[in-house]
RONULUM-415121 format. One record per residue (C-alpha): residue number from 1; x, y, z. Coordinates in pm, 1 decimal, padded with zeros to 6 digits, m for minus. Each point is the difference from the previous one (the first is absolute). Example, Ala and Ser with C-alpha at 12.3 -4.5 7.8 and 13.67 -1.06 7.14 Angstrom:
1  01230.0  m00450.0  00780.0;
2  00137.0  00344.0  m00066.0;
This chain:
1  17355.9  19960.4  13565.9;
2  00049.9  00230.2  00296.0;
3  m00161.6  00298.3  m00209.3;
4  m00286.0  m00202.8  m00061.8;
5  m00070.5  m00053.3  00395.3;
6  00023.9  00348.1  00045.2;
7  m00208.6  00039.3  m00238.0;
8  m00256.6  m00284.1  00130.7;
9  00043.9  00107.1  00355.0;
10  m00072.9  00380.6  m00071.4;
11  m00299.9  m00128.2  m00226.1;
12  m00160.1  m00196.8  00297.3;
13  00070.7  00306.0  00212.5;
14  m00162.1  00246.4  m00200.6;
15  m00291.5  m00233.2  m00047.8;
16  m00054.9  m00057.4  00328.2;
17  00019.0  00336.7  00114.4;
18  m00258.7  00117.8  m00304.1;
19  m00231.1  m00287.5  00039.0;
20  m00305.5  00158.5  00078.2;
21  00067.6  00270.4  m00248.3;
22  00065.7  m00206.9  m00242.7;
23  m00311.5  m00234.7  00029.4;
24  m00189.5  00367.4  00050.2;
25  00136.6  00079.7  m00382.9;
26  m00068.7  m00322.4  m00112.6;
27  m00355.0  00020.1  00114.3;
28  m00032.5  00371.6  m00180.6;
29  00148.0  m00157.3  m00282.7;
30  m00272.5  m00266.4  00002.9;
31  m00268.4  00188.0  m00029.8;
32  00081.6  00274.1  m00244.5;
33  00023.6  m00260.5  m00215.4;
34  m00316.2  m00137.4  00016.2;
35  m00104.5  00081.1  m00275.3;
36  00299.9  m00206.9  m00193.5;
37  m00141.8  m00270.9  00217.8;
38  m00386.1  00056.6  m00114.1;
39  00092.3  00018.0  m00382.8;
40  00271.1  m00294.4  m00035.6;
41  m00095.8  m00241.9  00320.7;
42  00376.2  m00214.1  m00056.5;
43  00186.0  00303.3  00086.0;
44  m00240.6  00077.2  00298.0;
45  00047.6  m00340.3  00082.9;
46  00389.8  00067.2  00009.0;
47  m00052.5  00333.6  00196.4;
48  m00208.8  m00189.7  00209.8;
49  00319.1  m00262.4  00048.2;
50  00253.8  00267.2  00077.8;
51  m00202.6  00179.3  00205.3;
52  m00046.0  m00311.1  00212.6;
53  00304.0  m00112.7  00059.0;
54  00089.3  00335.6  00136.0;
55  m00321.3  m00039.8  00240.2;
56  00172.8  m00297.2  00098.3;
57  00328.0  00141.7  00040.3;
58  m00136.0  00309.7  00212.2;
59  m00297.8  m00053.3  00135.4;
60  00155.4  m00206.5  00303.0;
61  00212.6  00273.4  00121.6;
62  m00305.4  00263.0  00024.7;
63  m00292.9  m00243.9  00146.6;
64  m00021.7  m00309.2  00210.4;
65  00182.0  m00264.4  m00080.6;
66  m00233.8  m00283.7  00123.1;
67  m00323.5  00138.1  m00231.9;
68  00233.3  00055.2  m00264.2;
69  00107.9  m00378.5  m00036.1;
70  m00300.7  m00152.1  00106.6;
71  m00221.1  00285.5  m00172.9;
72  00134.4  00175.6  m00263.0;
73  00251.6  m00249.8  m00178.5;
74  m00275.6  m00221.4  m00061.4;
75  m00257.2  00244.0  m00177.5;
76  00279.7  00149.5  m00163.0;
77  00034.7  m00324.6  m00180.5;
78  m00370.0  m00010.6  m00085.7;
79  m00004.5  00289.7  m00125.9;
80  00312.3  m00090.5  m00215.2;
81  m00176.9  m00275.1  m00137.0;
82  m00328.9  00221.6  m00082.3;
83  00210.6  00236.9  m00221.8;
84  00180.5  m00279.3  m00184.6;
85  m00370.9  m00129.7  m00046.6;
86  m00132.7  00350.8  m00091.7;
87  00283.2  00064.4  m00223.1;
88  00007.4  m00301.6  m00221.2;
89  m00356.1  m00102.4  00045.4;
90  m00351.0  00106.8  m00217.7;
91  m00079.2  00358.8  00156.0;
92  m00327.8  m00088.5  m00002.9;
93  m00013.0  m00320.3  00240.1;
94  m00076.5  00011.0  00377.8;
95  00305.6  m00179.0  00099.5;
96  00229.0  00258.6  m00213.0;
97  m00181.2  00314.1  00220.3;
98  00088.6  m00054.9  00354.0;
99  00330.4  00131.4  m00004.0;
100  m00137.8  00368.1  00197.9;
101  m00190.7  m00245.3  00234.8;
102  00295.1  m00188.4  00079.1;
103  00210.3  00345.6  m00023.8;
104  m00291.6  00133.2  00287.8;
105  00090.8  m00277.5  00233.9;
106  00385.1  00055.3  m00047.1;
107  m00024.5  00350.8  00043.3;
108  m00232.4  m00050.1  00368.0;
109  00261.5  m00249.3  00061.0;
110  00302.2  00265.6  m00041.3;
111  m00213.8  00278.1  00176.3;
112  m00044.4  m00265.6  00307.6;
113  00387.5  m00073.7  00034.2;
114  00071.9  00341.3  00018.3;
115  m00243.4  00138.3  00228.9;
116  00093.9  m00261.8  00187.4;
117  00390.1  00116.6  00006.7;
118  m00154.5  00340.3  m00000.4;
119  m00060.6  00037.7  00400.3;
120  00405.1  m00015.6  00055.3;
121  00203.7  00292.4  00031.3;
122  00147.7  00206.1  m00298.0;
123  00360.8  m00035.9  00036.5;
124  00061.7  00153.6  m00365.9;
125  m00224.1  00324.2  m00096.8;
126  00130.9  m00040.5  m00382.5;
127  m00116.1  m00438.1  00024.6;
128  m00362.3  00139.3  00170.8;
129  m00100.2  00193.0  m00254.6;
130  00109.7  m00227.4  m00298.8;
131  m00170.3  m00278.1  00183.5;
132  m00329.1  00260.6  00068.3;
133  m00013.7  00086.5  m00397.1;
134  00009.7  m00385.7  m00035.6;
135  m00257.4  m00030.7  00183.3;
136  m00211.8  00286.0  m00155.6;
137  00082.9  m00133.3  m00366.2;
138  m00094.0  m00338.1  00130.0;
139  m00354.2  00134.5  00102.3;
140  m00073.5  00137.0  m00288.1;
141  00088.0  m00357.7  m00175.0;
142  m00229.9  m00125.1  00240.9;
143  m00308.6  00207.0  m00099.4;
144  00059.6  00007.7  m00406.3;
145  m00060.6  m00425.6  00052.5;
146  m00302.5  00088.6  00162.9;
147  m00109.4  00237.8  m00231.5;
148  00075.2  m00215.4  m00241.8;
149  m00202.7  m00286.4  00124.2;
150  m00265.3  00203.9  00101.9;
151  00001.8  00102.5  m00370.9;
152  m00065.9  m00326.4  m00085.2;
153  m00302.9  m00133.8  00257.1;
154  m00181.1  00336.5  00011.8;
155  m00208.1  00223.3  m00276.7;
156  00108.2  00353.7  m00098.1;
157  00292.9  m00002.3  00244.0;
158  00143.9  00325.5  m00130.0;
159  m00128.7  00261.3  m00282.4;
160  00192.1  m00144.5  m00236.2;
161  00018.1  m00380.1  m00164.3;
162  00394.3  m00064.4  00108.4;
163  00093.2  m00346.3  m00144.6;
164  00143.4  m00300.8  00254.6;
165  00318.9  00044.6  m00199.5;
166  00082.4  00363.5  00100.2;
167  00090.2  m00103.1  00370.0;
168  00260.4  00352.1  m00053.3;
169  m00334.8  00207.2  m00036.9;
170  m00120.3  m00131.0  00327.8;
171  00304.2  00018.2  00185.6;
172  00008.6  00344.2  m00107.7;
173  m00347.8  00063.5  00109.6;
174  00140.2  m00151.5  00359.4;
175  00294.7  00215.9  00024.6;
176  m00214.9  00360.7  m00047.4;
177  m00262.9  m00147.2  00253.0;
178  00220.4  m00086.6  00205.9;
179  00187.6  00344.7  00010.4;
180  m00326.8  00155.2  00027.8;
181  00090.6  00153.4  m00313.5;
182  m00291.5  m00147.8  m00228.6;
183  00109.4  00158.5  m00355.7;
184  m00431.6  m00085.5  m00067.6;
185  00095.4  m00143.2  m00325.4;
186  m00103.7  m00335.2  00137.5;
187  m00286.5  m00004.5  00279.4;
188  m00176.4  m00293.3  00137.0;
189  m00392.0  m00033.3  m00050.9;
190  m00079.2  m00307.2  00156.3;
191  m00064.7  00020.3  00430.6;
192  00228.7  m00221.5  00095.5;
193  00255.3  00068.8  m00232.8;
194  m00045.5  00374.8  00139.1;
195  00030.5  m00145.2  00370.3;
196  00353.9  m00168.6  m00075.9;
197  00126.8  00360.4  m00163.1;
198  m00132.5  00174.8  00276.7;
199  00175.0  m00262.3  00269.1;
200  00318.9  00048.2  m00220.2;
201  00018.8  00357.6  00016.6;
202  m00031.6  m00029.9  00430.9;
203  00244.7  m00253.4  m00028.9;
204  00253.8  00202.9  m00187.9;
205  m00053.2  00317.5  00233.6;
206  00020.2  m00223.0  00319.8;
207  00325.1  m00232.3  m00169.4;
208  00208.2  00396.9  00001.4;
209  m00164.0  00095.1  00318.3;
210  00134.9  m00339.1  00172.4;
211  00351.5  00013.5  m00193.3;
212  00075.4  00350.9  00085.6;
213  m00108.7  m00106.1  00407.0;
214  00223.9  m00280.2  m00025.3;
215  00301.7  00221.1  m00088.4;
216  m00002.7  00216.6  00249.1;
217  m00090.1  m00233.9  00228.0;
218  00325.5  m00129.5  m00078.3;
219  00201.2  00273.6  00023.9;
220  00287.7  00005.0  00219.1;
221  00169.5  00270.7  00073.6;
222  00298.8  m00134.7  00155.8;
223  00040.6  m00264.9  m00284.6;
224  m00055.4  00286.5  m00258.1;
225  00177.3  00268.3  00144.5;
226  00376.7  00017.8  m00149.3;
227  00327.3  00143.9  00212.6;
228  00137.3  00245.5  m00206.3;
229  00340.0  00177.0  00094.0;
230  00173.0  00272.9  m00130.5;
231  00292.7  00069.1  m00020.9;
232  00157.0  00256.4  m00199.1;
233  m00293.5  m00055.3  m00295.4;
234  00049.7  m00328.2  00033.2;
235  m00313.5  m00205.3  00074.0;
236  00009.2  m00350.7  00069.5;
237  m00320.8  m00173.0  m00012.8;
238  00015.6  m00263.2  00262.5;
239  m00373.0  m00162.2  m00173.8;
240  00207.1  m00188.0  m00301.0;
241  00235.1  m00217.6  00254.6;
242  00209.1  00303.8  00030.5;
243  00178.4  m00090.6  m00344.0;
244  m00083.1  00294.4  m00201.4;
245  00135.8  00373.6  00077.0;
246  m00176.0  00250.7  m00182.7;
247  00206.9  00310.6  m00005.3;
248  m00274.0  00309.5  m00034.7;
249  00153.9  00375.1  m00082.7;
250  m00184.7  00238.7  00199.0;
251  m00062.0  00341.6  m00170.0;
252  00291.8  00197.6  m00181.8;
253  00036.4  00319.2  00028.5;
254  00087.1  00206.3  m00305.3;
């Protein structure tokens, strides 16, 4: 029994020290599969499950608290309920198709509580930029549901006939635009649908520029800076709690 509280306790530790990170995988992990999720819609529906409950898991230690309760928890549940629908109802009904909708207002929701929680200081470099790429895969979530529903209200949106199904193909189409990449394999035709890639590309520029001012903004030297003695070749590196010696050989002579 002990063992097993170890075992629990280091478990919670590790968790909550890896939080972010983890939810950050889980996201990437999301959304290379995709795919999976376009061709067989119960195990997207599953993915979609997992991937929630880890929102709802990690999401409160990277954005505000408040929004997320009153905000995000809610349309997290709607959109629950829209994949269930999507994934066990007729693909061709109304009612089964507003799962990137809901997924739009979920993702604006997430994007809200962390912008919010974004104006504090960075007190962990290695949290702010898992919680930045978070934000940046979150984005491009955002605009693939748009795309997608622009798809759908709007003639010749792009040079190609992509079905409603294929929401992979336009969440692919988001992430080059919005890396500025744009691979050209997909371009959109229709002006408005032009406008939104074109706002998504400025977004994605600005999103680094603002990130990257943030961080060094929140640089401290003094909290950064590590007290390092030597002694002999040994260095002690006082920025671990002063619990780990490292002992580093200088250069032998032959």
């Amino acid at each position: 029994m002990p063992t097993l509280m170890r075992i629990e306790a280091r478990s919670k530790r590790f968790f909550y020290r890896h939080r972010v990170q983890i939810l950050m995988w889980a996201l990437i992990a999301e959304m290379l599969a995709s795919p999976l999720a376009d061709a067989h819609p119960q195990a997207g529906a599953a993915l979609g499950l997992a991937v929630l409950a880890m929102v709802a898991v990690g999401i409160s230690q990277m954005a505000n608290p408040k929004i997320v309760r009153r905000v995000v928890l809610p349309v997290a549940g709607l959109w629950m309920i829209a994949r269930m629908v999507e994934a066990f109802g007729h693909r061709d009904e109304i009612y089964a198709n507003l799962s990137p909708v809901v997924r739009l207002l979920f993702s604006c929701s997430i994007l809200w509580a962390i912008f919010a929680h974004f104006r504090g200081e960075f007190h962990n470099s290695r949290h702010a930029i898992s919680e930045a790429f978070i934000s940046y895969l979150v984005i491009a979530s955002s605009f693939a549901q748009l795309y997608w529903i622009l798809n759908r209200v709007v003639d010749n949106a792009f040079n190609q006939v992509i079905p409603y199904t294929q929401n992979g193909t336009f969440l692919y189409f988001s992430m080059v635009t919005l890396t500025s990449v744009g691979s050209g394999g997909i371009a959109p035709l229709n002006p408005y649908v032009r406008m939104v890639a074109a706002f998504e590309s400025m977004s994605g520029i600005f999103f680094i520029a603002v990130v990257v001012a943030r961080l060094v903004s929140s640089y401290n030297p003094e909290r950064a800076r590590r007290s390092i003695h030597e002694t002999n070749g040994l260095v002690l590196d006082e920025s671990v709690g002063a619990e780990r010696a490292v002992l580093l050989s200088a250069s032998l002579s032959s």
